[in-house]
C-alpha positions as a Python dict, from the first residue, in 0.01 Angstrom:
ca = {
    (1, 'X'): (0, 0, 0),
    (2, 'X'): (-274, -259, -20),
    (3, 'X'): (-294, -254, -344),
    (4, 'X'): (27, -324, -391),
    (5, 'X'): (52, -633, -91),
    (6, 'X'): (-246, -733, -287),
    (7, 'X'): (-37, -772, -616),
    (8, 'X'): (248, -936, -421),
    (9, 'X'): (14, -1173, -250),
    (10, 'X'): (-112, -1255, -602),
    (11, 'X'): (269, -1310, -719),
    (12, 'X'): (324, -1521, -432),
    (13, 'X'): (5, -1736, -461),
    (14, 'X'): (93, -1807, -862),
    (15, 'X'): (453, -1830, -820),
    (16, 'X'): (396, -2125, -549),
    (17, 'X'): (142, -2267, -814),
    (18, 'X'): (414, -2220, -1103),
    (19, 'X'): (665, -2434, -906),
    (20, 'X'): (391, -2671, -783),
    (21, 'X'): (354, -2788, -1131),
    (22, 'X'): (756, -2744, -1203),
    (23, 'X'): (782, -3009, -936),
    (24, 'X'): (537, -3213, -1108),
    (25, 'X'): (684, -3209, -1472),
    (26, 'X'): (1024, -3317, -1296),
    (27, 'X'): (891, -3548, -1117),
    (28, 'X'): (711, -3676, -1422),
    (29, 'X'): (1032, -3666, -1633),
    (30, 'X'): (1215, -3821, -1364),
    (31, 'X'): (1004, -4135, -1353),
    (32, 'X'): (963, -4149, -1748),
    (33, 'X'): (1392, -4100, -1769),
    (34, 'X'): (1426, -4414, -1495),
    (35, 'X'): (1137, -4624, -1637),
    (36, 'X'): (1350, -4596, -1986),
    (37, 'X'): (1685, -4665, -1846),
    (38, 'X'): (1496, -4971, -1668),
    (39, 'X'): (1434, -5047, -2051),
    (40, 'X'): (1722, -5043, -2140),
    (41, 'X'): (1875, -5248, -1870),
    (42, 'X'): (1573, -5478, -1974),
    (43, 'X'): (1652, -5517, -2283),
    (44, 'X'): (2032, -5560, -2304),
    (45, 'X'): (1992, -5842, -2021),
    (46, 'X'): (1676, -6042, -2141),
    (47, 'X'): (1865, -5996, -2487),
    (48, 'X'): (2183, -6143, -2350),
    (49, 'X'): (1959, -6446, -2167),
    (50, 'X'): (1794, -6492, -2502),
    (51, 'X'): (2100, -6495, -2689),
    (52, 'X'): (2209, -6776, -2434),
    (53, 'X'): (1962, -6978, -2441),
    (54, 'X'): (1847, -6961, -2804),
    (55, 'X'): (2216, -6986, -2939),
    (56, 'X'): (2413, -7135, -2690),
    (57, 'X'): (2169, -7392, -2524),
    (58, 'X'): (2176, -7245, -2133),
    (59, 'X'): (2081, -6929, -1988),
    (60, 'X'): (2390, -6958, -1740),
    (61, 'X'): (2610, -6862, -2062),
    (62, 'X'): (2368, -6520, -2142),
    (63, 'X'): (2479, -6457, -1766),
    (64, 'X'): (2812, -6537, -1781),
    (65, 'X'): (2904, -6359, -2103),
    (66, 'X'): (2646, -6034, -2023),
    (67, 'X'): (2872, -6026, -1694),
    (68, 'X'): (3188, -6016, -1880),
    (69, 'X'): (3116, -5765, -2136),
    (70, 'X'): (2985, -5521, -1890),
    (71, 'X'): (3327, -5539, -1697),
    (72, 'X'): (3526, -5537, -2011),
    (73, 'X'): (3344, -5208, -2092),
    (74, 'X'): (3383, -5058, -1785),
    (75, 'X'): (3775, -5122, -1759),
    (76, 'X'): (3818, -5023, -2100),
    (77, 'X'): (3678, -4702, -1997),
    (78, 'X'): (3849, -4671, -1714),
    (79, 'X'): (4219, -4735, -1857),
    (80, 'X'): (4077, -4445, -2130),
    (81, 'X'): (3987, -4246, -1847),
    (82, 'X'): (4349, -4303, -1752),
    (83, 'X'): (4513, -4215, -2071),
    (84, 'X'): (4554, -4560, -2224),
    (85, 'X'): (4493, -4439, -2613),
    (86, 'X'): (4159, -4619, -2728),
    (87, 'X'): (4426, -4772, -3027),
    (88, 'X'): (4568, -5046, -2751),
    (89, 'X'): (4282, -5103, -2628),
    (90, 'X'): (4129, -5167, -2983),
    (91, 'X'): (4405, -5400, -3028),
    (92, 'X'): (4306, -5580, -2715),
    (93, 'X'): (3978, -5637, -2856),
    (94, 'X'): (4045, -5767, -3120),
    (95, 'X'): (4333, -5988, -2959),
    (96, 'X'): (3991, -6143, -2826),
    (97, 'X'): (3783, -6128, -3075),
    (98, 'X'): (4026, -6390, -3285),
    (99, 'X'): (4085, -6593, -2965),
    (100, 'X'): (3675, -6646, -2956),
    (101, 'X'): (3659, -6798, -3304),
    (102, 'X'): (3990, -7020, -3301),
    (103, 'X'): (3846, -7141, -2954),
    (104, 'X'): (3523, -7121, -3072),
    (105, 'X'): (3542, -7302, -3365),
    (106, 'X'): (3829, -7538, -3246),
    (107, 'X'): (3629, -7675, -2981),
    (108, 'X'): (3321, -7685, -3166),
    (109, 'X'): (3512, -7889, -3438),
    (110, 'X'): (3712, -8116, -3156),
    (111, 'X'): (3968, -8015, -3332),
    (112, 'X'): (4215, -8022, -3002),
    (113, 'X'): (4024, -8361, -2907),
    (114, 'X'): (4114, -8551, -3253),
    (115, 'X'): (4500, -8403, -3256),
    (116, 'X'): (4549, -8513, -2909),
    (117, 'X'): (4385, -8893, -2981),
    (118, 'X'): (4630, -8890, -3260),
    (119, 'X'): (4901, -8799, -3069),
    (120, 'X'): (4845, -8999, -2781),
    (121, 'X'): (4805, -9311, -3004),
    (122, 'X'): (5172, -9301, -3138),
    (123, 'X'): (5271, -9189, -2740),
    (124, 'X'): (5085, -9371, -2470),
    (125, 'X'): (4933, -9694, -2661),
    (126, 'X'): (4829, -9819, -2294),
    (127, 'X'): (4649, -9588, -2182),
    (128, 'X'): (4308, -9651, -2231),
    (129, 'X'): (4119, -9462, -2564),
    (130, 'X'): (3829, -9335, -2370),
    (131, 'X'): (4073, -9080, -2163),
    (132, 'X'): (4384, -9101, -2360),
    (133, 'X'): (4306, -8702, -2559),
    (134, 'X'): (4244, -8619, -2205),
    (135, 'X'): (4617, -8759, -2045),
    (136, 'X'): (4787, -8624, -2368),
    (137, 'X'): (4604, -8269, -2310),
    (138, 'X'): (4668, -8184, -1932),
    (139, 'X'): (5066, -8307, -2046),
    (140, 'X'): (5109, -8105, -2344),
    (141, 'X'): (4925, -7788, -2267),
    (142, 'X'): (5109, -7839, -1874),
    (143, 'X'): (5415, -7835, -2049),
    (144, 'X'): (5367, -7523, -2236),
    (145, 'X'): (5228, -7361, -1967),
    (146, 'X'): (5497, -7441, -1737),
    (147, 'X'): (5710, -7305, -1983),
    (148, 'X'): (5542, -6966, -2015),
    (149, 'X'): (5534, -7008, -1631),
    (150, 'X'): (5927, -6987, -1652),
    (151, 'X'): (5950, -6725, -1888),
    (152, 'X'): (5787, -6542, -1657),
    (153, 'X'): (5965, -6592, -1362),
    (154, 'X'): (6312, -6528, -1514),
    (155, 'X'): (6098, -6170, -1553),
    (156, 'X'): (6029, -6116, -1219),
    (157, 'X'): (6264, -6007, -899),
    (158, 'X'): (6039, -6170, -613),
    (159, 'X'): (6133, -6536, -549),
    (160, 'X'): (5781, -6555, -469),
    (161, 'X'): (5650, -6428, -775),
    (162, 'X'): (5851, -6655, -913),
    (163, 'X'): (5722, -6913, -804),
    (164, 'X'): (5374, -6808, -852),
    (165, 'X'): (5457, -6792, -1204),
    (166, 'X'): (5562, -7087, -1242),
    (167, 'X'): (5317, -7340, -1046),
    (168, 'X'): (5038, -7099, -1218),
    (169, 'X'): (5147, -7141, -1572),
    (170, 'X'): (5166, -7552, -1475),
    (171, 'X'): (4809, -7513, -1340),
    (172, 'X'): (4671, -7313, -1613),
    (173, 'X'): (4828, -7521, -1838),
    (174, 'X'): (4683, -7796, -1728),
    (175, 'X'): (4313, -7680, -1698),
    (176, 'X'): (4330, -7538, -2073),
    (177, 'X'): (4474, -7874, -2183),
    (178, 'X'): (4171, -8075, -2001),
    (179, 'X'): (3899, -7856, -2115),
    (180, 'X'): (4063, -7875, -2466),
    (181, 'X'): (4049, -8230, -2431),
    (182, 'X'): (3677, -8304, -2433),
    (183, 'X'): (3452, -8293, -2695),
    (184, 'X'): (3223, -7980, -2620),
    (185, 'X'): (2992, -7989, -2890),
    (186, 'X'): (2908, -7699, -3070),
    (187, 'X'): (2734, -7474, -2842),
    (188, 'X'): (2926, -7539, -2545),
    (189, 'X'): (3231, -7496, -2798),
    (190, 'X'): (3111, -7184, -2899),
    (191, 'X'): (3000, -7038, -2569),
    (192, 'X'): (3365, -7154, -2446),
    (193, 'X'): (3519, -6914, -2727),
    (194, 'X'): (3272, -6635, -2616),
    (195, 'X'): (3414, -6684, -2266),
    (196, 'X'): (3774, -6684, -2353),
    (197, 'X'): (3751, -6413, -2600),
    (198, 'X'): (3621, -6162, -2288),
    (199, 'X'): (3892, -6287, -2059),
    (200, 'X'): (4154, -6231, -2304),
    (201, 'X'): (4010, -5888, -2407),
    (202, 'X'): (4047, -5803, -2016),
    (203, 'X'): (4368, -5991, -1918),
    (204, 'X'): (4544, -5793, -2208),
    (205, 'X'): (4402, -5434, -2131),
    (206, 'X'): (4495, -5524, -1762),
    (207, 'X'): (4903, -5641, -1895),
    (208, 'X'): (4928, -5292, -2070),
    (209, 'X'): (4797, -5100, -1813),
    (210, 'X'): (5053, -5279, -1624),
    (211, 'X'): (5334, -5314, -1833),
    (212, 'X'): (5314, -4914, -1892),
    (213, 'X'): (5194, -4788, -1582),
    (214, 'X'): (4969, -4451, -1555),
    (215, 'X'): (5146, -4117, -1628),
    (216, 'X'): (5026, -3903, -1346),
    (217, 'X'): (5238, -3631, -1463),
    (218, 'X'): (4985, -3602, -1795),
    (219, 'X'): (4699, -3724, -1584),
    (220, 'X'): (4763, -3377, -1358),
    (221, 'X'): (4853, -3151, -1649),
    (222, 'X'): (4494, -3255, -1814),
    (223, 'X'): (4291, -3125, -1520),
    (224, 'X'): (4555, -2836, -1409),
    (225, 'X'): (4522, -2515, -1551),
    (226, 'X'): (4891, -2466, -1643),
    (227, 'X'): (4825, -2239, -1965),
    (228, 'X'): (4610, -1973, -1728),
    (229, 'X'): (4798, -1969, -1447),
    (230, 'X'): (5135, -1913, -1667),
    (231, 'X'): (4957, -1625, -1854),
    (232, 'X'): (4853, -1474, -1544),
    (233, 'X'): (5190, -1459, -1354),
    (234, 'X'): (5344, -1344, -1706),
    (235, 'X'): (5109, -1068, -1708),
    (236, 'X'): (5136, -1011, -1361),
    (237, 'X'): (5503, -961, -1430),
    (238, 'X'): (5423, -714, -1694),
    (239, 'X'): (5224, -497, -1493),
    (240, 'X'): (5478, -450, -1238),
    (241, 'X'): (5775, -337, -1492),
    (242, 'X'): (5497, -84, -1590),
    (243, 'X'): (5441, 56, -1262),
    (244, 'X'): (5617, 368, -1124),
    (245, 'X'): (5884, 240, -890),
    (246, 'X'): (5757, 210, -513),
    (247, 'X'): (5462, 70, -599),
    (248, 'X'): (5366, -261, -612),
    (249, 'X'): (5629, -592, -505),
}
């Protein structure tokens, strides 16, 4: 009997040493797995101020645009998490990736700045040169957006919504049409198509989700087990026409 609470003493004392040094190896592996996700994090952010600063003359637009593409990438995954196939929200993407480079280049060009001075020359002659692209911008663009404003709210029931729709599409309208208007240069040109390129890429992943809804029906037949349960009651069912009669329901 002593012997053998000596050899279980001796298991206990190196098993307690074996998980001593298990705790230490995860411990270990813990802090090397964090320190490498902290390079990681490191590296897409200082990359993303870099990229700001070095190509687009401010750090603010590294922030701005890392900011956007991390919540573009995690609503993407989340409508795919939903069931929205990964082809719309491809399409999406690229929806915004040719928005960025006519906006992009456009602006960097001045390409709205010159059409509207042009315009606003044969237009309003008395208005003064120095803001006339801007007055022909915020009219033009405020036009068009009111007018997407109203095909909007013929689309809608609520009188509020409509509403909504319509001062928005004025307002938005407006504010595209100003910002179109001035002569960005071509950093701030091309950080601008950067910008809009994420917020279309969202906006449109965030109209289909809307416009098609989520099929819960699908969503509960992907994490029900239909197919077993089925099988079971079917063999269930065969069992009891095998049985004797009197036993079993």
């Amino acid at each position: 009997m002593r012997l053998a609470k000596a050899h279980i003493d001796l298991a206990k004392a190196e098993m307690s040493a074996i998980q001593g040094e298990i705790a230490r190896v995860a411990a270990l592996v813990g802090i090397a797995i964090a320190v490498i996700l902290l390079a990681g994090m490191l590296l897409v952010i200082g990359t993303s101020l870099f990229l700001g600063e070095w190509l687009l003359g401010s750090i603010g637009w590294g922030v701005l645009h890392g900011l956007l593409l991390f919540a573009a990438i995690a609503f993407a995954c989340t409508v795919a998490a939903f069931g929205v196939p990964s082809r719309r929200i491809g399409q999406s993407f690229f929806l915004g990736v040719l928005v960025a480079v006519v906006v992009g280049v456009g602006l960097a060009l001045a390409l709205p700045n010159r059409a509207y001075r042009s315009l606003g020359e044969g237009l309003l002659p008395t208005v003064e040169p120095g803001v006339r692209p801007l007055v022909v911008g915020i009219i033009v663009i405020g036009i068009i957006g009111l007018g997407i404003g109203v095909i909007g709210a013929l689309r809608t029931t609520g009188a509020g919504f409509r509403g909504a729709s319509i001062l928005g599409g004025a307002v938005a309208g407006a504010a595209l049409g100003a910002i179109s208007a001035a002569e960005t240069g071509v950093q701030v040109g091309a950080a601008i198509g950067i910008t809009a390129g994420y917020v279309i890429w969202l906006l449109m992943m965030m109209v289909d989700i809307v416009r098609t809804g989520v099929d819960f029906d699908d969503l509960k037949q992907r994490f029900y087990p239909t197919q077993t349960i089925e099988t079971s009651k079917e063999t269930l069912a065969w069992l009891q026409s095998k049985m004797p009669p009197g036993i079993g329901s």
